[in-house]
C-alpha positions in Angstrom: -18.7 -12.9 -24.1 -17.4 -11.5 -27.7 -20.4 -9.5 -28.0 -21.6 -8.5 -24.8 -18.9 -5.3 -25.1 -16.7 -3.7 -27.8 -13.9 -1.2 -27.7 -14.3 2.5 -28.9 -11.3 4.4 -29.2 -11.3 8.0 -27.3 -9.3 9.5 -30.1 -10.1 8.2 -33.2 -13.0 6.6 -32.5 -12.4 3.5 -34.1 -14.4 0.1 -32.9 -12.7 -2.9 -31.9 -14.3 -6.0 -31.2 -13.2 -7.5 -27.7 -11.0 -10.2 -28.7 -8.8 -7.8 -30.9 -7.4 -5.3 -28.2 -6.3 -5.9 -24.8 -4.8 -2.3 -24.1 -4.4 0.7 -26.0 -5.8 1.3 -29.9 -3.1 0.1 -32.2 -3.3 2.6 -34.3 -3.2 5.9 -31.8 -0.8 4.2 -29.7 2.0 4.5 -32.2 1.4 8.2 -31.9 2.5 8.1 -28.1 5.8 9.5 -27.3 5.9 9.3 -23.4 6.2 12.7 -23.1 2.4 14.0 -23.7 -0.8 12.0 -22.2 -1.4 8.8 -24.0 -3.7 9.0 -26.8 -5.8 5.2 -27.5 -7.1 4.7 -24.7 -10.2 2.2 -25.1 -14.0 2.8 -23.7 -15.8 -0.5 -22.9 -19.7 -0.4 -24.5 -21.9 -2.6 -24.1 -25.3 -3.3 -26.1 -27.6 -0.8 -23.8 -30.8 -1.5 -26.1 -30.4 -5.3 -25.5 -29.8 -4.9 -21.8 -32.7 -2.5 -21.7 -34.8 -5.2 -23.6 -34.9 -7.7 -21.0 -36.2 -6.0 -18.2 -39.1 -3.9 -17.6 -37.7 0.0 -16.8 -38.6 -0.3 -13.2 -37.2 -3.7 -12.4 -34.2 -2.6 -14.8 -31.9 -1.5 -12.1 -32.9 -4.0 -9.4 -31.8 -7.1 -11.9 -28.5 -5.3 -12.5 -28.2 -4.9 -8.7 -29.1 -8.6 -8.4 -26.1 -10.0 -10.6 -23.3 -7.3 -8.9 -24.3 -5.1 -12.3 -22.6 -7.8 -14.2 -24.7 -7.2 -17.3 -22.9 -3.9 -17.2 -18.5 -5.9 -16.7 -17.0 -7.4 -18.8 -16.6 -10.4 -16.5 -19.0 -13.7 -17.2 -19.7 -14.0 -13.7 -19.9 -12.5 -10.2 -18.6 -15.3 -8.7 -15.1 -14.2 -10.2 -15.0 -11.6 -8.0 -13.0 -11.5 -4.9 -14.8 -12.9 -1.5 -13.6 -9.5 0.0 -16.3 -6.9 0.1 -15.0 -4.2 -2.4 -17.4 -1.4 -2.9 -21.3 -1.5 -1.3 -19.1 1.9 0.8 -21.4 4.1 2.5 -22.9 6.9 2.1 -23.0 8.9 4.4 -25.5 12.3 4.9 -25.0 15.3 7.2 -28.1 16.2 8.8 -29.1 19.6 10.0 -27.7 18.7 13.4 -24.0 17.5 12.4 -23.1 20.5 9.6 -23.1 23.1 12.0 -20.5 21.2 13.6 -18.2 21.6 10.5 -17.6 25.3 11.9 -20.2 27.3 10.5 -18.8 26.2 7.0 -21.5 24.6 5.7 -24.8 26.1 6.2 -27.7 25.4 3.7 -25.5 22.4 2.1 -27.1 19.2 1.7 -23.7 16.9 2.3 -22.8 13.2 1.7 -19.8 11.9 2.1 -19.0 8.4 -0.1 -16.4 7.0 2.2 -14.9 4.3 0.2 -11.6 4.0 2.7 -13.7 1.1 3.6 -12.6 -1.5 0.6 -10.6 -3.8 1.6 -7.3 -2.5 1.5 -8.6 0.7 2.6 -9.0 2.4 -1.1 -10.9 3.6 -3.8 -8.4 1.6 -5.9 -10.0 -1.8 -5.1 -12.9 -1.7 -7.2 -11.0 -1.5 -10.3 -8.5 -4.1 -9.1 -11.2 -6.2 -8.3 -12.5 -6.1 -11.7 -9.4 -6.6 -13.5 -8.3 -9.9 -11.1 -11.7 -11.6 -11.7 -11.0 -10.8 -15.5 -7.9 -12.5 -15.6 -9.3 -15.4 -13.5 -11.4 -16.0 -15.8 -9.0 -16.0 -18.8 -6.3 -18.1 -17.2 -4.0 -14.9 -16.4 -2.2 -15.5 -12.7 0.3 -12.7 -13.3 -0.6 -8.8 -12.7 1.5 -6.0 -12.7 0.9 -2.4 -12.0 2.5 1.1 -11.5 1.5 2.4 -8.3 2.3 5.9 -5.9 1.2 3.0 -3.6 -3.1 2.4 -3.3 -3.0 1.1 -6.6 -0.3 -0.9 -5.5 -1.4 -2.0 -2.4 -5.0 -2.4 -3.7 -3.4 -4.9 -6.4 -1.7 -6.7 -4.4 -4.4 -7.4 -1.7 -6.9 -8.6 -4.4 -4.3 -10.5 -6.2 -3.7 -12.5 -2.3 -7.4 -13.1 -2.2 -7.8 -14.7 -5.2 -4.4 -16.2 -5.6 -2.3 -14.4 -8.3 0.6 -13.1 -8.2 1.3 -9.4 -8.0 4.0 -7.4 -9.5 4.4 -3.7 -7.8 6.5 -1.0 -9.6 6.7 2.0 -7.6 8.7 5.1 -7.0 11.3 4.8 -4.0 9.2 8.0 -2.5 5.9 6.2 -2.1 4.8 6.3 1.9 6.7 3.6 3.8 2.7 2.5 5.0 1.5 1.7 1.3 4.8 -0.1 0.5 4.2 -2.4 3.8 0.5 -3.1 2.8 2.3 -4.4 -0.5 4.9 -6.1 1.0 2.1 -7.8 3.2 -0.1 -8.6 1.0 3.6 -11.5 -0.5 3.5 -9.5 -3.8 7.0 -8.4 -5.9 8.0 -5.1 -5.0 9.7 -3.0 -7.7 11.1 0.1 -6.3 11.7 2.2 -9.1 14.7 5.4 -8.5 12.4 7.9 -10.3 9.0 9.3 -10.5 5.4 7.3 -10.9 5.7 8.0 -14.7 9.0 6.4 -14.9 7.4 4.0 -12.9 4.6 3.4 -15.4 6.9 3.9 -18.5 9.0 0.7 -16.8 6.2 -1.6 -16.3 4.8 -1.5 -19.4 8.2 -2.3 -21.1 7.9 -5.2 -18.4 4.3 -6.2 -19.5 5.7 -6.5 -23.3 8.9 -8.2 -22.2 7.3 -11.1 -20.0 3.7 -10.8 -20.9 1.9 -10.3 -17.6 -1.2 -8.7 -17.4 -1.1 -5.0 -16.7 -3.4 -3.2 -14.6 -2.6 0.3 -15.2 -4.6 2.9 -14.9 -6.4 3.7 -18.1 -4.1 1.7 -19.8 -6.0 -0.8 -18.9 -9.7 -0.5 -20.5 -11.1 -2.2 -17.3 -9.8 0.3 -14.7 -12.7 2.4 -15.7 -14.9 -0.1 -15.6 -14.6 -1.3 -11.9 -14.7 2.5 -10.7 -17.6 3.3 -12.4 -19.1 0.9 -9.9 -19.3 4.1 -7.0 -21.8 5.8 -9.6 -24.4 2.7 -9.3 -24.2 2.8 -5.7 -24.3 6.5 -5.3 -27.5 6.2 -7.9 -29.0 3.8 -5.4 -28.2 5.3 -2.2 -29.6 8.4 -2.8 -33.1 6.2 -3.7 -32.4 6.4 -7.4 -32.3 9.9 -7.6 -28.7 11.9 -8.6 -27.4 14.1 -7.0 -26.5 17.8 -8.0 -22.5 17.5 -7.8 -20.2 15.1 -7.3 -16.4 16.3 -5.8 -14.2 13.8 -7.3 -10.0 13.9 -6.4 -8.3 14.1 -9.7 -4.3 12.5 -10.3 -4.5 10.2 -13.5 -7.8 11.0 -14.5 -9.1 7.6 -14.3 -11.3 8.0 -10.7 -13.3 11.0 -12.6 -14.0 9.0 -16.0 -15.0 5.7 -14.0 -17.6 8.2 -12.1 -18.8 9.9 -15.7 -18.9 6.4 -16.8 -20.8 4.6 -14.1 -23.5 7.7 -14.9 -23.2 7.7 -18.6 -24.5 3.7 -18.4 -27.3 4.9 -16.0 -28.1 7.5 -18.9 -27.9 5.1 -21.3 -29.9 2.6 -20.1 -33.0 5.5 -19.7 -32.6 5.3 -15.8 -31.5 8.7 -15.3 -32.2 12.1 -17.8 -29.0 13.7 -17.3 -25.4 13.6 -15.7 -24.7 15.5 -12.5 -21.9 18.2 -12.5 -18.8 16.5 -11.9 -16.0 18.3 -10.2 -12.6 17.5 -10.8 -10.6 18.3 -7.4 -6.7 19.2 -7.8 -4.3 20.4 -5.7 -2.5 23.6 -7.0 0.9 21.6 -7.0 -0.2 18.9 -9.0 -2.8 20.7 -11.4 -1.6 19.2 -14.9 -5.3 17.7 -15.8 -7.2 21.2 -14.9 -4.4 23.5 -16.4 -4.6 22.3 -19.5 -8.3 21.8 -19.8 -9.1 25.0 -22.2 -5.5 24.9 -23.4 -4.8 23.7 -27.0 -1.9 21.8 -26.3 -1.0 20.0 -23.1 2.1 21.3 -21.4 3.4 19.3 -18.2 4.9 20.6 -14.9 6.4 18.8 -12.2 4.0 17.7 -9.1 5.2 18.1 -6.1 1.7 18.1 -3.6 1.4 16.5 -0.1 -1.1 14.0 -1.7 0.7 12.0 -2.9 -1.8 10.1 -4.6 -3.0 12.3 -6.9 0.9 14.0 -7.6 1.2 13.1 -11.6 3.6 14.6 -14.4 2.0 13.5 -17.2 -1.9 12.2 -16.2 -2.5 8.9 -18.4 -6.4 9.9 -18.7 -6.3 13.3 -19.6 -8.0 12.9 -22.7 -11.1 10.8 -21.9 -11.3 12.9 -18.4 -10.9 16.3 -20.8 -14.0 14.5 -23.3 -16.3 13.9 -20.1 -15.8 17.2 -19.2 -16.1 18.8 -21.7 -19.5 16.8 -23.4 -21.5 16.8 -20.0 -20.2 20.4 -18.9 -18.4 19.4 -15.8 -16.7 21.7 -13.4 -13.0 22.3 -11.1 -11.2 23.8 -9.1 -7.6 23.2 -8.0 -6.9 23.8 -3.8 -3.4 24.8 -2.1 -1.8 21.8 0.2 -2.8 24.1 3.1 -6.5 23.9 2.6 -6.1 20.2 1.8 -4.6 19.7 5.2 -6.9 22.0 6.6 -10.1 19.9 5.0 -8.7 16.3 6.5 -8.6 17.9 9.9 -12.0 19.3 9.6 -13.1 16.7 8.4 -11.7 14.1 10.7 -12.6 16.4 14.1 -16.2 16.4 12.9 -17.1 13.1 11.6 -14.8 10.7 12.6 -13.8 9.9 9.1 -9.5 10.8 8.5 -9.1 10.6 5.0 -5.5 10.6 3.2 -4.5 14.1 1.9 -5.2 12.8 -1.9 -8.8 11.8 -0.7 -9.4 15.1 1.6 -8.8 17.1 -1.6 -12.3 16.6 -3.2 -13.2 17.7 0.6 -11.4 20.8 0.4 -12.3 21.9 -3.3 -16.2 20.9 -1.8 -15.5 24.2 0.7 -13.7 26.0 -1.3 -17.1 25.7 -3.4 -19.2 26.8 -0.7 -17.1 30.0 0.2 -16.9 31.3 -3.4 -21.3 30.9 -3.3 -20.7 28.2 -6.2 -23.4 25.6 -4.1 -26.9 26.5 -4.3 -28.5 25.9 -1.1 -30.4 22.7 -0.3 -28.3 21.3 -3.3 -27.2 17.8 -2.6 -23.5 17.4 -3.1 -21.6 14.3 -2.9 -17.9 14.2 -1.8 -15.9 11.2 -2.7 -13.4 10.1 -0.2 -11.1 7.9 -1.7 -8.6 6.5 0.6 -7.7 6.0 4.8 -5.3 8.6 6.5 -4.0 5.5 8.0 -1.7 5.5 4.5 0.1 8.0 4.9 0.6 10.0 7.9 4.0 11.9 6.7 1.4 14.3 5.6 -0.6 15.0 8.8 2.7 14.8 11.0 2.8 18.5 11.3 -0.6 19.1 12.4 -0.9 16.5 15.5 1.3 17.2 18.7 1.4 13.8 20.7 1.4 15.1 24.8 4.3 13.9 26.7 4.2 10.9 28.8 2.2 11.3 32.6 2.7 9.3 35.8 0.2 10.8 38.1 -3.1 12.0 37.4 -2.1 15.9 38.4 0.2 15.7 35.5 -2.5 15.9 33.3 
């Protein structure tokens, strides 16, 4: 296991083997003041040319398949995963006969829609806490702790139940009452913190240094990435090992959109695919700190106050691996009001079936905000990323559904 992966730091680019980090680069983190994005956060590599060695090219991918892409975590076995089925999520396609259906809005669009509200605990969020429980089973590690708006949360706690740890939530009091029952459910500590999700995060880390539990943060965590770049291999082999032409991605932290460069940068890599699709990061206009400060020099922070909840972040923890991605494999976005996020989950639910939280119905609504500006060639394959169940919060829909009053008689109809 010591050298099937090492660390490389994002900013200084310093290696570290994997026994001498656990979190954050030593040296950059000393540079963090809590006030700008953290700088230190680790990438996971892993010896491509050896992995490449073993296999012939067009058995390469079907061996990785074989072993839950283990070759590829830094895990020694898949049978540390949870028995819950997180990830294998479909994908769905839109033939000719169900996009007309979407109003008229997407004509000439090849569409697939990656609906991972079908993990376990009914988010995106349970592939990279799947990863990191079956890390720490394997290392001895029966305490995890996270900051959470609530999936990460939720998504920790459930894994942690399944494989026996014990879960430690810290969340701001805000978080939708449905998210902090899943936690509560799921017999992990609840930590209700009176501030935002940074002061959230801020607290359990000082609680990870105080008591020594694990910590599962997003990207302050190395291993976060590594269990969301999992969609990317599935996507790869659900479109029949072909990639597709853009991938909508819902942006908060910054971690969702570097697992997905990730997951493609190993496919590139390992000589399976030539070149990365166009990524697009998805924000809503009230919570836009990632995509505002993309071409800026400095980052400057503003309060987030969006409907999605899940994606509402001050000071975005992966802003500077999410910025490199975007930046070295020319990716794309485009921030969306919290009316035409709405708007998108009820288009989207009405026509497919599939009600997607606001957070998750975001990468739907930048995909047709897209296709109204002309920015989606036509017979272009497009892949929307759905990242979490409408069933978590329904504060956010509330004004959009009117439930009919009460009948006694069929006339009353």
């Amino acid at each position: 296991m010591k050298d099937k992966y090492h660390f490389e730091c994002i900013t200084c680019g310093k290696e570290y083997s994997s026994d001498e980090v656990t979190y954050l680069c030593p040296a950059c983190e000393k540079e963090n003041d809590g006030i700008q994005p953290p700088k230190g956060v680790l990438k996971t590599l892993y010896n491509y040319e050896k992995i490449k060695s073993r296999y012939k090219k067009h058995k390469l991918f079907d061996k990785l398949k074989e072993k839950e892409y283990c070759e590829l975590l830094p895990i020694k076995s898949e049978r540390s995963l949870s028995f819950l089925k997180v990830g294998k999520t479909p994908l769905y396609e839109l033939d000719s006969a169900a996009i007309p259906l979407l109003k008229g809005e997407l004509k000439g669009v090849k569409l697939f829609l990656k609906d991972d509200s079908q993990n376990p605990t009914f988010s995106f969020k349970d592939r990279a806490s799947d990863l990191v429980c079956a890390f720490a089973k394997e290392n001895g590690i029966d305490t995890i702790v996270a900051a959470s708006t609530g999936n990460a949360g939720s998504s920790l706690a459930g894994i942690c139940a399944s494989q026996h740890q014990k879960a430690i939530i810290f969340v701001p009091k805000s978080a939708p009452k449905a998210k902090l029952t899943q936690i509560c459910m799921y017999g992990a500590q609840l930590v209700p913190v009176d501030g935002t999700y940074d002061d959230a995060f801020e607290l359990s880390i000082e609680a990870t240094k105080k008591f020594g539990w694990y910590n599962r943060n997003t990207a302050y965590n190395p291993f976060t990435i590594e269990g969301k770049k999992i969609v990317s291999f599935e996507i790869f082999q659900q479109m029949k090992r072909e990639i597709p032409d853009r991938v909508f991605v819902p942006v908060g932290d910054g971690c969702i959109i570097s697992g997905v460069y990730k997951g493609f940068e190993d496919l590139l890599k390992l000589g399976m695919i030539d070149k990365i699709p166009i990524i697009v990061a998805v924000q809503s206009e009230k919570s836009d700190n990632i995509i505002r400060n993309l071409e800026k020099d400095s980052f400057v922070s503003k309060p987030s106050n969006t409907i999605a909840d899940s994606i509402a972040v001050d000071i975005p923890r992966n802003f500077w691996m999410t910025k490199k991605y975007i930046e070295e494999y020319n990716g794309e976005w485009i921030a969306v009001s919290d009316e035409e996020i709405i708007s998108a989950s009820k288009i989207l639910s009405e026509n497919t079936g599939i009600f997607a939280e606001s957070a998750a119905a975001a990468s739907f609504a930048g995909m047709l905000k897209y296709h109204k500006q002309d920015k989606i060639d036509e017979n272009s394959k497009n892949v929307v990323l759905l990242t979490g169940s409408g069933l978590k919060d329904l504060d956010a829909v509330e004004n959009e559904i009117v439930i009919p009053k009460a009948i006694k008689k069929i006339k009353d109809i």
